[in-house]
N, C-alpha and C positions, 0 to 999 in steps of 0.2 A: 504494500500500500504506500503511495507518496507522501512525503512528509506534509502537504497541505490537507491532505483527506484525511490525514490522522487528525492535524489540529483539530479540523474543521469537525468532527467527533466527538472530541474533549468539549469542544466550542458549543456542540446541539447538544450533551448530556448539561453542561453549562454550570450547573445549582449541583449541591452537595458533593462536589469535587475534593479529595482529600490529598494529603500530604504524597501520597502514593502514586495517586492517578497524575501528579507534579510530574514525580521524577520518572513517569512512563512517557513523558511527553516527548517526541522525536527532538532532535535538533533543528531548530532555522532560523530564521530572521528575525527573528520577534522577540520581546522581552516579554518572557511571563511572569504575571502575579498571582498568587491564591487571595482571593478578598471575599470573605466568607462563601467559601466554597465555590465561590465563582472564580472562573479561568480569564484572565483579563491579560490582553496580547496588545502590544503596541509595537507600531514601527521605532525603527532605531532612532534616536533624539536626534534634533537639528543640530545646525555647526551653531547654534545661538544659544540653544540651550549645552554645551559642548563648554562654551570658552569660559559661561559664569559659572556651571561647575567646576570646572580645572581651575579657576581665580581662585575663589570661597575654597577648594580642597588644599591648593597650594598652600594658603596663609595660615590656614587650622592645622593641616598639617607639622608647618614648621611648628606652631607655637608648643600644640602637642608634645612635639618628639624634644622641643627645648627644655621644657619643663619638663618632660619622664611622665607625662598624665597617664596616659594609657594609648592606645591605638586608634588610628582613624582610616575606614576603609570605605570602598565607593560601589556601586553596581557594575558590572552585576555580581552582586555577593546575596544570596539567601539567607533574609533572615525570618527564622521559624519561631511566630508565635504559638499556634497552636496548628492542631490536624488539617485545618480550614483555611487559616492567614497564615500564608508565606509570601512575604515583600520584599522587594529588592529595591531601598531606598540611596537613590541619588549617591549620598554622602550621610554616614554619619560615624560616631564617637564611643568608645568603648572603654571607659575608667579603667584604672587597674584594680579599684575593688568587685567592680565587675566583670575581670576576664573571666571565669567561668564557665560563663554562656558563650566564649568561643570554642568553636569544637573542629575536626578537620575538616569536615565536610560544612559545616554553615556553625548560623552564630543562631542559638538554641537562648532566645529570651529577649529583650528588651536594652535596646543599647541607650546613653544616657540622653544623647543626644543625637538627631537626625534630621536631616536639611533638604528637601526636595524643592527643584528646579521647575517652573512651571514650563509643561508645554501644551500646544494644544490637543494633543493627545491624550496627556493625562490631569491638567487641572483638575475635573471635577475630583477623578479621587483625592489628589494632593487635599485638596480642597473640604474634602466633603470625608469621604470615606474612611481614605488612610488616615488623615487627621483622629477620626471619631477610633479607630482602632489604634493610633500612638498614644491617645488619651487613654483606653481603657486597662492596655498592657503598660500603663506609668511610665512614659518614654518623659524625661524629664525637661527638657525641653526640645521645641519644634521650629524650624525654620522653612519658612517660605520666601522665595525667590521667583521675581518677576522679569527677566528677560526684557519682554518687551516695553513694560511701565517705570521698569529700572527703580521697583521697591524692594525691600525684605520685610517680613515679621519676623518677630521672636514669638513666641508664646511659650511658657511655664506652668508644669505644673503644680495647682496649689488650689488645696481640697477634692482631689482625685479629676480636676475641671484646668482643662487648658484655661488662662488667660493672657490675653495681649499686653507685653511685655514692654515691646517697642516696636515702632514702624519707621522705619528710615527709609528715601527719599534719593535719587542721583547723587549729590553731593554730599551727602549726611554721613556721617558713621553709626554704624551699628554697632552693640554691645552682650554680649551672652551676661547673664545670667549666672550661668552654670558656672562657665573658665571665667572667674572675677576679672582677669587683666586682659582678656580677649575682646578686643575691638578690630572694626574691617570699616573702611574706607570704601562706600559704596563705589567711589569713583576709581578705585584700584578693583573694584568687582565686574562691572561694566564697561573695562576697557574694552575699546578697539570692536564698540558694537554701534 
């Protein structure tokens, strides 16, 4: 059978898809998501949404590995919330009180911090879904990135409820929460767009 008429399979059984029926999925072009149980495929991200990832990864990165905080990795990495939700978020952060949840095949629980890229592809979940699932599994803080509008959010949690942190702006800097001395220079984020 071709690897399109496989997806396309996964894709009509669609609802109560599990961690399983994940890793039977053939190889292709697509990024997959488990988002309660649903099979959720997107083409490869734009060169726009590309370059604000690789900016926001570069600068977290470095500060990361300067201080010794813990690890910071990007998609596509699997991470497994439960039999139903497996994400492969953008960019995100993984304490060293929380290594863990890294395992050799994926990262098995809730990392501290996660940063998705919007595109038109995947806004609504960024937006909507995953959001509601990074709240649930206590992702401790959340970042959204706008490409096109050239914003961020932060959002944190506190009282098991995401809330807006801060929203910075093209020339604004941004500030976590989480890493007290981590600040980002929208306008070192949205270079060269």
């Amino acid at each position: 059978m071709r690897v399109k008429e496989t997806a396309a399979k996964y894709q009509a059984k669609n609802k109560n898809l599990t961690y399983q029926d994940y890793l039977n999925l053939p190889p292709d072009d697509f990024r997959h998501q488990l988002i309660e149980g649903e099979l959720i495929m997107t083409p490869a991200p734009t060169v726009i949404h590309q370059i604000v990832k690789s900016n926001i990864e570069k600068f977290l990165r470095k500060f990361v590995e300067e201080k010794e905080l813990g690890l910071v990795l990007d998609a596509p990495c699997d991470v497994y919330f439960d039999e139903q939700n497996v994400l492969q978020p953008d960019i995100f952060f993984i304490s060293r009180k929380c290594s863990h949840i890294i395992t050799e095949d994926l990262i098995k629980g809730a990392p501290d911090l996660i940063i998705e890229v919007l595109s038109p592809n995947s806004a609504y979940y960024d937006l909507i879904e995953k959001k509601a699932l990074y709240e649930r599994y206590k992702v401790q803080e959340y970042w959204l990135a706008d490409p096109k509008l050239k914003w961020i959010e932060i959002y944190i949690l506190k009282d098991q409820k995401f809330h807006l942190h801060q929203r910075a702006e093209k020339n604004q800097t941004i500030r976590s929460h989480l890493l007290k001395e981590f600040s980002l220079p929208l306008e070192q984020v949205f270079t060269k767009l």
